[in-house]
N, C-alpha and C positions, 0 to 999 in steps of 0.2 A: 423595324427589327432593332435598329440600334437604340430606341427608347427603352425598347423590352431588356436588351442589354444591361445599359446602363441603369437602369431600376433595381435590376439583381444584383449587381456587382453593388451600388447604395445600400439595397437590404443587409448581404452580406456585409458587409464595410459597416455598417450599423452592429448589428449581431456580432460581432466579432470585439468590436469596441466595448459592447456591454458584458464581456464574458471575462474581459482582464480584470474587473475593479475590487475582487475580495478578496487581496493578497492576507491582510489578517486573519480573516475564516480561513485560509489554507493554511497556514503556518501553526493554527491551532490544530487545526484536524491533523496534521501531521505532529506536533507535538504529543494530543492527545494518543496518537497508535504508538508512537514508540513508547509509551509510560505505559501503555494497556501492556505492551509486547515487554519488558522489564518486571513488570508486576507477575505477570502469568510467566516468566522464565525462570523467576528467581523463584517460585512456587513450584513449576514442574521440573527444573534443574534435577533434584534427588532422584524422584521416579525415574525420571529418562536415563540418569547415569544408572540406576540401577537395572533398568531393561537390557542399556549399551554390555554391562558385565554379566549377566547370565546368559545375553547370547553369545558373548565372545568366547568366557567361560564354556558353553556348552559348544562352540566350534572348533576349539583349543584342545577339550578331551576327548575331542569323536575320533573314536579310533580308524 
């Protein structure tokens, strides 16, 4: 029993070690989403503020 133990806790202890090592692929993939998210903001900016003022507008004059 304690062989079977200690194997698992190795495996995991393994698997775990190999899952730190791509901090440059994350810092990309996170750079890449926020430039997506800026790109697509400053492109939907207009519309949305435009959506935000005809609804406000049409809750402002409902009688």
């Amino acid at each position: 029993m304690r062989r079977l133990r200690d194997r698992i806790i190795r495996t995991l202890h393994e698997r775990l070690r190999d899952e730190r090592g791509d901090v440059p692929g994350w810092v990309l993939i996170t750079l890449m989403t926020a430039g997506l998210v800026i790109v697509i903001w400053t492109f939907a900016a207009p519309a949305l503020q435009g959506v935000f003022d005809d609804a406000m507008s049409r809750v402002l004059d409902h009688p």
